[in-house]
C-alpha positions in Angstrom: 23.2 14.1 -18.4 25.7 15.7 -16.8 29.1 13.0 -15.5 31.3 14.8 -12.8 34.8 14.4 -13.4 36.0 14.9 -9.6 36.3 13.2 -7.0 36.2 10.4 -9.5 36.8 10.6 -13.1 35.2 7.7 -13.9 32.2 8.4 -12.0 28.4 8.0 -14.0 30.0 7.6 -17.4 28.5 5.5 -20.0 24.9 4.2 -20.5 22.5 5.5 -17.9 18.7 3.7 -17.5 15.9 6.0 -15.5 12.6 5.7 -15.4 9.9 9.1 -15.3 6.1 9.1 -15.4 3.2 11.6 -15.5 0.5 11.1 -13.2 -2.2 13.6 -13.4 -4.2 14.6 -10.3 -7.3 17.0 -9.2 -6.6 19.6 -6.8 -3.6 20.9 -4.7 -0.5 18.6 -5.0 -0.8 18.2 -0.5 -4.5 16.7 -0.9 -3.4 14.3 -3.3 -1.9 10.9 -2.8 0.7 11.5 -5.3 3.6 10.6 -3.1 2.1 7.3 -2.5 1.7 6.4 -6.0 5.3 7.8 -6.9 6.5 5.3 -3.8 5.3 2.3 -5.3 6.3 3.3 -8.9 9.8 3.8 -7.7 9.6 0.3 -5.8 9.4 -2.5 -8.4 8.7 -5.8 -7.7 11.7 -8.1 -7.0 11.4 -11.8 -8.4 14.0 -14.7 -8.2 13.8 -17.5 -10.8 13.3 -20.5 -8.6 10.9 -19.4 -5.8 7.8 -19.6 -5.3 6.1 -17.0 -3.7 2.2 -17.9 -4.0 0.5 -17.5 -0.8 3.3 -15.6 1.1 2.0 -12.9 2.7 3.4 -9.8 4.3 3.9 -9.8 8.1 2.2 -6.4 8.4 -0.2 -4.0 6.2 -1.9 -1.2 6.2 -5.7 -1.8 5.4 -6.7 1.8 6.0 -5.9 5.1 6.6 -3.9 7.4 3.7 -0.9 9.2 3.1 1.0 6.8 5.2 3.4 4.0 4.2 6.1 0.9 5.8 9.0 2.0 4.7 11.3 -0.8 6.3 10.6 -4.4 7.8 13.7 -6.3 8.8 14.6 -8.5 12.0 15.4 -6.4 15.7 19.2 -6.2 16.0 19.2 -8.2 19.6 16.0 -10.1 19.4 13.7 -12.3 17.2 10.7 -9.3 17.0 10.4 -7.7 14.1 11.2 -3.8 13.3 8.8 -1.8 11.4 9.3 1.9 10.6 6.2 3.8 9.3 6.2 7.3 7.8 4.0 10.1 7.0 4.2 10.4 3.7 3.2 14.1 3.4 2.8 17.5 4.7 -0.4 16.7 7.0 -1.5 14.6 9.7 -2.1 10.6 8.6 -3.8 7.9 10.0 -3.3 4.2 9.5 -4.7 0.9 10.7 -2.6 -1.8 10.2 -2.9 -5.8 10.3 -0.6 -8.2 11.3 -0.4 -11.9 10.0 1.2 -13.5 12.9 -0.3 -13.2 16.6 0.8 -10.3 18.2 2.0 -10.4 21.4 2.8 -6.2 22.1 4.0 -3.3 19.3 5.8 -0.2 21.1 7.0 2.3 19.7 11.0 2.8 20.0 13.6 4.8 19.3 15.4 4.4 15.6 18.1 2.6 17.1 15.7 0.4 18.4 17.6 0.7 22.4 14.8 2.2 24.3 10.9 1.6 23.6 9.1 4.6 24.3 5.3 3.5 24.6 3.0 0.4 24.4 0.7 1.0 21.3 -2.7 -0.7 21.8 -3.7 -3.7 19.7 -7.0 -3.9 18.1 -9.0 -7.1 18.6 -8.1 -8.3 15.0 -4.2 -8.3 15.7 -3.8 -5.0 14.6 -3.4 -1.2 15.5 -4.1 2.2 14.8 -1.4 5.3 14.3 -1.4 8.6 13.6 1.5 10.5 12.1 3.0 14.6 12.2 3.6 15.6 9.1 6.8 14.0 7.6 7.3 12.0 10.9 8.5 8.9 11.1 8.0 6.4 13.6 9.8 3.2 14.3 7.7 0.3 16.1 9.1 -3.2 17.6 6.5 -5.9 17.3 6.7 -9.1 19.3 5.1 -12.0 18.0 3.6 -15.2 19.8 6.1 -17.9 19.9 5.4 -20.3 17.1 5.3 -24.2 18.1 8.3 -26.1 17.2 6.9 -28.7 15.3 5.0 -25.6 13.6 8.1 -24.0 12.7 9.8 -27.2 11.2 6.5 -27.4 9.2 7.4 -24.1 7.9 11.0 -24.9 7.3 10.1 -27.6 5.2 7.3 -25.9 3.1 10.2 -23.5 2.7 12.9 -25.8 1.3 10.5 -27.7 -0.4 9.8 -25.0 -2.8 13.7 -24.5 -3.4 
């Protein structure tokens, strides 16, 4: 490997750890779901010693549809809904259905600073919805969830802290 000795000398010297893999496919590269697979290769699987994570699920997933993927799920900036950006993950049109775990008040689709929501994206009878993606487009969505009971929450807190 090659270490670049401007702007910083020190830069990328030493040991260096990558990982590569081979993953052999039938057709055109574009009609395979290569980029999918390469995504979840390159995301590994965090774990902290101490935690329990049996029986967490994820807020949101995608239970049909290909070459499409959630790239990001954090908190809004200004408000307790929850930010979802979704990409195409290749050079044609994708579809996705997706399923959310908490009730579901309203998703709209905003813009990546998450300012201005654009459009009210329908919700499927199961708490879910349906999107379809350009090519390479990404799309960020704000989903508002049902306000959880209080005593509900505390129950949740204290699940929480109990596996601590």
């Amino acid at each position: 490997m090659r270490s670049t000795g401007w702007p910083d000398e020190n830069a990328d010297r030493g040991e260096q750890r990558f990982r590569y893999g081979f993953l052999p496919h039938e057709g055109a590269l574009s009609a395979s779901d290569v980029e999918v697979q390469a995504a979840a290769f390159n995301r590994r699987v965090l774990l902290f010693p101490g935690m329990d994570a049996s029986g967490v699920e994820s807020p949101i997933r995608r239970v049909a549809g290909g070459g499409i993927g959630i790239e990001t799920l954090k908190q809004a900036e200004k408000s307790e809904d929850l930010i979802v950006r979704i990409v195409a993950l290749g050079d044609r049109v994708a579809h996705g259905e997706f399923r959310c775990a908490a009730a579901i008040r309203r998703v709209e689709e905003c813009d990546v600073m998450e300012w201005r929501c654009e459009r009210e994206i329908p919700l499927s009878k199961d708490n879910g919805f349906s999107l379809e993606l350009k090519p390479f487009e990404i799309k960020t969505l704000r989903l508002s969830c049902v306000p959880v009971p209080a005593a509900a929450e505390a129950d949740c807190v204290q699940s929480w802290a109990e596996t601590r």
